[in-house]
C-alpha positions in Angstrom: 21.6 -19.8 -21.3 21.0 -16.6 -20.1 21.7 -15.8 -16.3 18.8 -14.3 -15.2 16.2 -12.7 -17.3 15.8 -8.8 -17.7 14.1 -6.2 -15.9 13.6 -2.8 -16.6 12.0 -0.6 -14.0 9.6 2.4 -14.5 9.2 4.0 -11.0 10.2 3.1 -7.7 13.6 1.9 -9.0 16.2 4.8 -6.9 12.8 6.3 -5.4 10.0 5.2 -3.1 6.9 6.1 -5.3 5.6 5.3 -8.4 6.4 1.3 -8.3 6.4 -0.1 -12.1 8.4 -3.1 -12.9 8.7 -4.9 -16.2 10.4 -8.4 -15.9 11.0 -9.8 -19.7 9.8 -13.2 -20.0 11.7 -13.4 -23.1 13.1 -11.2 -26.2 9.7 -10.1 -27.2 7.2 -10.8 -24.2 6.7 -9.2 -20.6 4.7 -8.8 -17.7 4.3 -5.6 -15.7 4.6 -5.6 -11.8 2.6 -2.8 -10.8 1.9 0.5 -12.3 1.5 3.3 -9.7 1.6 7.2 -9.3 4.7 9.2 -8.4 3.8 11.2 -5.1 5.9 14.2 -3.3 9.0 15.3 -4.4 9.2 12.3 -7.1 6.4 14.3 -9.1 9.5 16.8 -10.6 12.1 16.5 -12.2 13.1 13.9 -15.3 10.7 11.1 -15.5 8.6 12.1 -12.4 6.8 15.1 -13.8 3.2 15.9 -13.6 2.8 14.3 -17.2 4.8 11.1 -16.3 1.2 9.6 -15.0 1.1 8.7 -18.8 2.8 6.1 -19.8 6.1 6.9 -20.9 7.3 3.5 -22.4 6.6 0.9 -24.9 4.0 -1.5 -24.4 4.4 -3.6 -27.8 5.4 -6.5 -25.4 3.8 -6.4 -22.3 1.2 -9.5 -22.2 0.2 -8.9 -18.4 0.0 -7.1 -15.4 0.7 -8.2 -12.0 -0.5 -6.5 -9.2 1.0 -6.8 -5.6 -2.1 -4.7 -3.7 -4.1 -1.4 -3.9 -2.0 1.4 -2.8 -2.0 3.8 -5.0 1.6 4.2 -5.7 1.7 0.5 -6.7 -1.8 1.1 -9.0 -2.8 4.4 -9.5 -1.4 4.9 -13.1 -3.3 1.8 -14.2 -6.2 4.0 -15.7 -3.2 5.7 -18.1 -2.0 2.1 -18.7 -6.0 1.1 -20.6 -5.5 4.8 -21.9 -2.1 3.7 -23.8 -4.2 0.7 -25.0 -3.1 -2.3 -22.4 -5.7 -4.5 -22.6 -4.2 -7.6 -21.4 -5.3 -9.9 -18.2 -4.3 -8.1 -14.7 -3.7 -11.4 -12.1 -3.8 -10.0 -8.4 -5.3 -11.7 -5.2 -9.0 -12.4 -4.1 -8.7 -9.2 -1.9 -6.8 -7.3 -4.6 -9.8 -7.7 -7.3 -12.3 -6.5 -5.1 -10.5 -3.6 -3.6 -8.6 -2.3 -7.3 -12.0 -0.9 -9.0 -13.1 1.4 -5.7 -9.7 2.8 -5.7 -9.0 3.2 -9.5 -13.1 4.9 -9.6 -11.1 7.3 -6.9 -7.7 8.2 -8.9 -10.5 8.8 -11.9 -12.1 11.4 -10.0 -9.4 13.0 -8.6 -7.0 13.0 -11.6 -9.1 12.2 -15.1 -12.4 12.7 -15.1 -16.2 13.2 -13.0 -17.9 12.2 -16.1 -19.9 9.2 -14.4 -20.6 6.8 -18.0 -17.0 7.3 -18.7 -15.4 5.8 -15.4 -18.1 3.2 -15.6 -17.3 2.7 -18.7 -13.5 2.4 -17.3 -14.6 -0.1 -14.2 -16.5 -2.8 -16.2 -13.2 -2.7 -18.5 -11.3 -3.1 -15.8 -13.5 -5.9 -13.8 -13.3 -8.0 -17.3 -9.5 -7.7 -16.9 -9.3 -9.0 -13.4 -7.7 -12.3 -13.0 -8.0 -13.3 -9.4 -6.0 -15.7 -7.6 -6.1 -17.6 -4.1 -3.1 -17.6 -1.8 -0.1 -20.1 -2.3 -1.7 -21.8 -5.2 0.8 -22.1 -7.9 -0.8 -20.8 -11.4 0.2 -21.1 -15.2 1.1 -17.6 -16.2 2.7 -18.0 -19.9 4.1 -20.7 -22.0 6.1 -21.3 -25.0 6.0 -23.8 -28.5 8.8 -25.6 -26.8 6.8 -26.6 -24.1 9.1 -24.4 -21.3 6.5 -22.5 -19.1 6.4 -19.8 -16.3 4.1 -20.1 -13.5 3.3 -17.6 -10.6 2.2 -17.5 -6.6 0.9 -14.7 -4.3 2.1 -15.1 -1.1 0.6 -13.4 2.0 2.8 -9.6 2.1 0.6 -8.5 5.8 0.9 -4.8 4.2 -3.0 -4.5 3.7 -6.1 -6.4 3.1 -5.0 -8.7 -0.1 -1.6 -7.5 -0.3 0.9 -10.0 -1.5 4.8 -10.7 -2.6 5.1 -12.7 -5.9 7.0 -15.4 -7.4 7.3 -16.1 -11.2 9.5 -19.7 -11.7 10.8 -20.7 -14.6 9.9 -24.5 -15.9 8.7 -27.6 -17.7 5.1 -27.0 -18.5 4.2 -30.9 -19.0 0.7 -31.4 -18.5 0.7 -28.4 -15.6 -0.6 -25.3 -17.7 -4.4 -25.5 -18.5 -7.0 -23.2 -18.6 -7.7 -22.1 -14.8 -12.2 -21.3 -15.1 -14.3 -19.4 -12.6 -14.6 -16.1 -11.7 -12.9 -16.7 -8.1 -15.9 -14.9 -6.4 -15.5 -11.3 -8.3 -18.4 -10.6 -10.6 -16.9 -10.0 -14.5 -13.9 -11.6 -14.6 -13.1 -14.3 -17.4 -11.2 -17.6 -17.5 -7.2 -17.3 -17.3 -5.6 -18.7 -20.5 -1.7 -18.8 -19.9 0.2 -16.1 -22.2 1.5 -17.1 -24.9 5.2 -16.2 -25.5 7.2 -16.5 -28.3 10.7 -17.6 -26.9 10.9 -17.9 -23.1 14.0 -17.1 -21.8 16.1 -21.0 -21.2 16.6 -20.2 -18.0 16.9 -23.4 -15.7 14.1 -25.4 -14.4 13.1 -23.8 -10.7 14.3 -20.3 -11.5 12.4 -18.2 -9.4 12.6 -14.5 -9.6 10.5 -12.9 -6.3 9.2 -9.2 -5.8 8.5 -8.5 -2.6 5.7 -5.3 -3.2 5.4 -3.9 0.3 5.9 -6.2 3.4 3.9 -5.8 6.1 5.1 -6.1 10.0 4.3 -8.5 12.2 2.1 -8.5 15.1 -0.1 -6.0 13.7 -3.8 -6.2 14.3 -6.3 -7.3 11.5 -3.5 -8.9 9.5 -1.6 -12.1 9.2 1.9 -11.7 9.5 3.8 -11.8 5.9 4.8 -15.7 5.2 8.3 -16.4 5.2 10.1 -16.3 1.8 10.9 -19.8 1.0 13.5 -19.3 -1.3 14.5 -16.7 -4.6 17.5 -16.5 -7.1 16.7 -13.6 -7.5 14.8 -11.0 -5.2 13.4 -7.4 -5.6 13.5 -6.2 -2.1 11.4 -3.1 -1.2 13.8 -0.7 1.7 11.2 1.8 2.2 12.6 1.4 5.9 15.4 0.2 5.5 17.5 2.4 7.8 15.4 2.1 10.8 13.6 0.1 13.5 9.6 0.7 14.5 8.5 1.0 18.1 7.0 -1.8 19.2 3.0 -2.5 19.2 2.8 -2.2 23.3 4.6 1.2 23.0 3.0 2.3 20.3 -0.8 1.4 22.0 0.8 3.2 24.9 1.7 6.6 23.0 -1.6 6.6 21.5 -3.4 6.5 24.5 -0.8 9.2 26.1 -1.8 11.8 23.1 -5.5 11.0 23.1 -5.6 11.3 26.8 -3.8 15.0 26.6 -6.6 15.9 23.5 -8.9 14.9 26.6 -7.6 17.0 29.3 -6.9 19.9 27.2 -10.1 20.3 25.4 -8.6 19.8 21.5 -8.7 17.2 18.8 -6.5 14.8 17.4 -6.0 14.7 14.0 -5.1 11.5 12.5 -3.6 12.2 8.0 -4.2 8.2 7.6 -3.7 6.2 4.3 -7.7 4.5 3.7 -6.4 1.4 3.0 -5.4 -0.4 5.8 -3.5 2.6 8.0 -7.4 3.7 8.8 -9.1 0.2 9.8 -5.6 -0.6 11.9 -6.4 2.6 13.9 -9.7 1.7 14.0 -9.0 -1.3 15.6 -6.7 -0.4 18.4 -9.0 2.9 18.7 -11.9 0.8 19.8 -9.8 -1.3 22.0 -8.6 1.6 24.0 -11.9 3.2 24.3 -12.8 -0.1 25.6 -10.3 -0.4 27.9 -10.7 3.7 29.5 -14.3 3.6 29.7 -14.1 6.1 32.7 -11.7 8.1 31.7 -12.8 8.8 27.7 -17.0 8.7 28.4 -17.7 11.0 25.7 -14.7 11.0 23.3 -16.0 10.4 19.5 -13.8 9.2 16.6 -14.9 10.8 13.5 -14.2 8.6 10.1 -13.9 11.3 7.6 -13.4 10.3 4.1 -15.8 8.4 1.8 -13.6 6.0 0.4 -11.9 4.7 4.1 -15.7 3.7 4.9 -16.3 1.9 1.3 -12.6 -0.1 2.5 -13.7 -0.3 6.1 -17.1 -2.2 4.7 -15.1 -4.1 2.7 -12.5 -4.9 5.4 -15.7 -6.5 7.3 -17.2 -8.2 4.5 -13.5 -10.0 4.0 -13.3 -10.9 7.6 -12.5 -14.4 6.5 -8.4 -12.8 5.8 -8.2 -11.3 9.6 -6.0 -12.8 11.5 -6.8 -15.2 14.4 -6.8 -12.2 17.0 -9.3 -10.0 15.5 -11.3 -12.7 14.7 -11.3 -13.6 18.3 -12.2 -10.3 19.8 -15.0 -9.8 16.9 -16.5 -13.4 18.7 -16.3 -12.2 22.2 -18.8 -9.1 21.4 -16.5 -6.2 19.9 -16.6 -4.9 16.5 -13.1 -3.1 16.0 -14.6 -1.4 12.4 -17.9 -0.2 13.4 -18.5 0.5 17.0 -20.9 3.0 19.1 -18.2 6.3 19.3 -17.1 6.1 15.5 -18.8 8.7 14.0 -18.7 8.7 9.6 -19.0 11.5 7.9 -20.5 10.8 4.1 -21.6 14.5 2.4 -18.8 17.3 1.9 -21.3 19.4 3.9 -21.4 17.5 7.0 -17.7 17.7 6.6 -17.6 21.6 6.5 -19.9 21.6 9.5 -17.4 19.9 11.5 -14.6 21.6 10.3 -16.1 24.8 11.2 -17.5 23.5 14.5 -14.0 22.3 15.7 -12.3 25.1 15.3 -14.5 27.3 17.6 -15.7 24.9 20.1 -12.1 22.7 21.0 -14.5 19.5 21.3 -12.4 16.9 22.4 -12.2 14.3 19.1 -10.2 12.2 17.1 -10.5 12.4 13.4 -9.1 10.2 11.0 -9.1 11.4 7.5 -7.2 11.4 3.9 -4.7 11.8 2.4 -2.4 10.4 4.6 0.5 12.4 3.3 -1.8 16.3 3.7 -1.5 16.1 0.0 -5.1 16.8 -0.6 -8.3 15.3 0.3 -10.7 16.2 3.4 -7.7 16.4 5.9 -6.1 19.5 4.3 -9.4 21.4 5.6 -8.6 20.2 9.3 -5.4 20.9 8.9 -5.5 24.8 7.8 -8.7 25.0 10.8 -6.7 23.5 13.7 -2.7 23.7 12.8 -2.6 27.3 14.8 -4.4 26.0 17.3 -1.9 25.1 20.7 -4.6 22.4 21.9 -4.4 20.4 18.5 -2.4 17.5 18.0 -0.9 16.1 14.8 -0.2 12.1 14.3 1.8 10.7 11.6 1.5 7.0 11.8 3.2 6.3 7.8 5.3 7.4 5.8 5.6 11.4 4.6 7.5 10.9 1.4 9.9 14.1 0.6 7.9 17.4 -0.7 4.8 16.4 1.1 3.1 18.8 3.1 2.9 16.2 5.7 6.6 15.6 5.5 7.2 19.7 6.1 4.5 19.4 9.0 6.5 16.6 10.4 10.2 18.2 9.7 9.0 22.7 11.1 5.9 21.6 13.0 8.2 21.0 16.4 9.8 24.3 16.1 7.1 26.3 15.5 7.3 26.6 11.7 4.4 26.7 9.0 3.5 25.0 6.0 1.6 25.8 2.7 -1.4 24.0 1.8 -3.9 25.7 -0.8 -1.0 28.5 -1.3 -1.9 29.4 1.8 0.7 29.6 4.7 -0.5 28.2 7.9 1.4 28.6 11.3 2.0 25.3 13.4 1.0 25.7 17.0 -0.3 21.8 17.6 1.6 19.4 19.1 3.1 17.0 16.2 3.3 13.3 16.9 5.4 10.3 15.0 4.2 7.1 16.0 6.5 4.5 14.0 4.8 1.9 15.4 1.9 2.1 13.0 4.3 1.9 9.8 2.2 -0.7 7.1 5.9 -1.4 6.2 8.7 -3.6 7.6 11.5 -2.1 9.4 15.1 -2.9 8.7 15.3 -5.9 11.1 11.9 -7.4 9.3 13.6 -6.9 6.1 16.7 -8.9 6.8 15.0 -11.6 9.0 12.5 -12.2 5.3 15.8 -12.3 3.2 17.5 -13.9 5.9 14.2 -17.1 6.2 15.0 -18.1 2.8 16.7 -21.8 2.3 18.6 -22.3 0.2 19.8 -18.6 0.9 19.0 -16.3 -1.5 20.9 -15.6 -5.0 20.8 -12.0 -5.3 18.7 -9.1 -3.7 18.8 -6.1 -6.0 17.1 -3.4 -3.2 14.1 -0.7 -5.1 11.7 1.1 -3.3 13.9 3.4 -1.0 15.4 6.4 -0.8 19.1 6.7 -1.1 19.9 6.5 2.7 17.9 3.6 3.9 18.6 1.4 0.8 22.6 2.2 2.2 21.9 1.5 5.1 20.0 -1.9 4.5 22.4 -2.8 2.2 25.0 -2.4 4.8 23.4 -4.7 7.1 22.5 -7.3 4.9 26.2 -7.5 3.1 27.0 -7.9 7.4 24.5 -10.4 8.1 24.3 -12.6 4.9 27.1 -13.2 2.2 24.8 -12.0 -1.1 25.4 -10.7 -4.4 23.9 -7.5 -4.1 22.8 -4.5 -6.2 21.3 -1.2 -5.2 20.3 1.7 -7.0 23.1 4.6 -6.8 
């Protein structure tokens, strides 16, 4: 009997990008966990170049792909994966199904192709695919002749809108696997038949192997907190933060409003590099609530939504307003609309976009603008960014992560001092004010980390830490080893 059963990993193992996992059901048959793009710095060197969005290893036995949410490091090298000839079933959540086609018809346009019959050629492939499952329901993913089975759950991750930590267990099928019908609510998906694998791995009954994807925090608005892990032999542990604590959600309201409130008084606007799934509709959210709140002070202030594809999620966002969480759905009954409300301005055409561009930089309106990519690596905010960076009465907020080689990480790192950065091969001098708000982090800080390893009864097996950069998966691993007596592995 074989310990545990084999994984190999094709991104995101001793990085934070590009998250691809493949966990071996048995010697000839796997399942992918995710299959996303390398971003910043991880997009050089051996592995990570601009090339390795193809798919650099064997699929002869990959049955399946699991996918924990949307992001497009956990997804974006899915259209490479059906280029490479994957055509098995992809099980995500409810959410997941309906969010994954808007943002793989986006990676298509921005990396492949703008031929319009070939990426909807791509997206009704892709919608056949889709295997879409409820929360916490239990569900046959692939059996054997011996009558040994594995099954899978998606559990509530709080990271964004259908995001989700998974569990494969290892056990007796009995009567349990059967063909699971409907479409689940998504137009175009088929029936899930289990895999069928040659020689499951005899691993012993209730084996569970858990990936955690990308936890959310808690208290966060919109979102239910991540659910507890209930228990794992064997856990794949994301440390994206794992050497740090966030501000909390009262200071970070309160920083906000201190920034937006200087924007106000000194005539300039406040530019927002946000991620458009999730980051965006959080902002949203608490935006609307301080407007709300500063009537008097803000009377003519105007949020400006700047990027196509944060609208299609934000519509989205509302027409899933079943998954909120019991706040938001609370403030939504008492009269406020935290995604669509009378200041928010959304800009569709590039045209309007250049207008406004071009308008801001000579008038100094007072504004906040939220718009992609939320690491300045391309998309509508790199136009903002080269108008307003040398402009003293601009400020800059960072509310996630600027992975390393970023232009938002060299904004964040020479901004203060005065510095520049290159965008377009241009160099553009930093005179704005630039702005960290923690807080606003879609991922769980080092304390959220342990206290999800640490819920876990009986405690957990082994944690084996990915999704990190050298220093916080040390640092993480340094707490947990003080907190909990694991076996523990981490990437060198």
């Amino acid at each position: 009997m074989t310990a545990q059963p084999q994984v190999k990993h094709h991104g995101a193992f001793a990085g934070v990008t590009g998250s691809c996992h493949e966990l071996l059901l048995g010697p000839a048959d796997s399942v992918l966990i995710d299959c996303g793009l390398f971003q910043g710095a991880e997009t050089s060197g051996t592995g990570a170049t601009s090339a390795s969005s193809e798919i650099d290893f064997s699929l002869a036995s990959v049955r399946g792909l699991v996918i924990t949410h949307t992001h497009i490091d956990h997804v974006g090298r899915i259209p490479y994966l059906l280029m490479a000839g994957f055509n098995g079933p992809i099980f995500c959540t409810s959410a997941t199904a309906h969010l994954l086609p808007l943002v793989i018809e986006d990676a298509l346009k921005i990396g492949l192709t703008r031929d319009r019959d070939l990426i909807a050629g791509v997206l009704s492939r892709l919608r056949r695919m889709l295997i879409p499952f409820d929360y916490d329901e239990w569900q046959p993913l692939a059996c054997d002749n011996s009558g040994h089975a594995v099954r899978v759950r998606f559990r509530q991750a709080g990271h964004i809108l259908g995001s989700a930590y998974v569990e494969f267990e290892w056990g007796d099928a009995g009567g349990a696997l059967r063909a699971v019908g409907g479409d689940r609510g998504v137009r175009g998906v088929g029936a899930h038949q289990p895999l069928k694998v040659a020689s499951l791995y005899p691993l012993a009954e209730g084996y569970r192997v858990v990936f955690s994807g990308d936890l959310g925090c808690r208290n966060t608005p919109l979102l239910p907190d991540p659910q507890p892990l209930e228990r794992a032999d064997l856990l794949f542990l994301e440390s994206t933060y794992g050497d740090r604590l966030h501000e909390s959600r009262q200071d970070r309201s309160v920083r906000l409003k201190t920034v937006i409130e200087r924007c106000v008084s000194d005539g300039g606007a406040v530019l927002i590099p946000a991620f458009s799934i999730g980051r965006t509709q959080e902002l949203l959210y608490e935006i609307e609530d301080l407007i709300a709140s500063n009537a008097g002070f803000w009377p003519t202030i105007t949020v400006i939504l700047d990027s196509p594809m944060a609208a299609e999620f934000t519509a989205l966002y509302q027409q899933l307003a079943h998954l909120w969480d019991q706040e938001a759905l609370q403030r939504r009954a008492a009269g406020h609309n935290p995604l669509d409300f009378s200041r928010l301005h959304t800009v569709a055409s590039h045209a309007d976009h250049e207008h406004i561009v071009n308008f801001l930089r000579t008038s100094g309106e007072p504004c906040i603008v939220i718009a992609a990519s939320g690491m300045c690596a391309g998309g509508r905010m790199v136009n903002y960014l080269k108008a307003l960076l040398p402009d003293p009465r601009t400020d800059v907020l960072f509310v996630g992560y600027q992975a390393s080689g970023t232009p938002g990480r060299a904004i964040q790192e020479y901004g203060p001092d005065g510095g520049y950065v290159e965008l377009d091969d241009e160099r553009i001098t930093i005179r704005a004010g630039i702005h960290t708000l923690g807080g606003y982090s879609a991922h769980a800080d080092q304390a959220e980390l342990i206290d999800f390893v640490l819920a876990a009864s009986p405690p957990v097996g082994e944690v084996r830490l990915i999704h990190g950069d050298s220093g916080a998966r040390r640092a993480l691993a340094t707490k947990l080893q003080e907190r909990a007596a694991l076996t523990f592995h981490s990437p060198t």
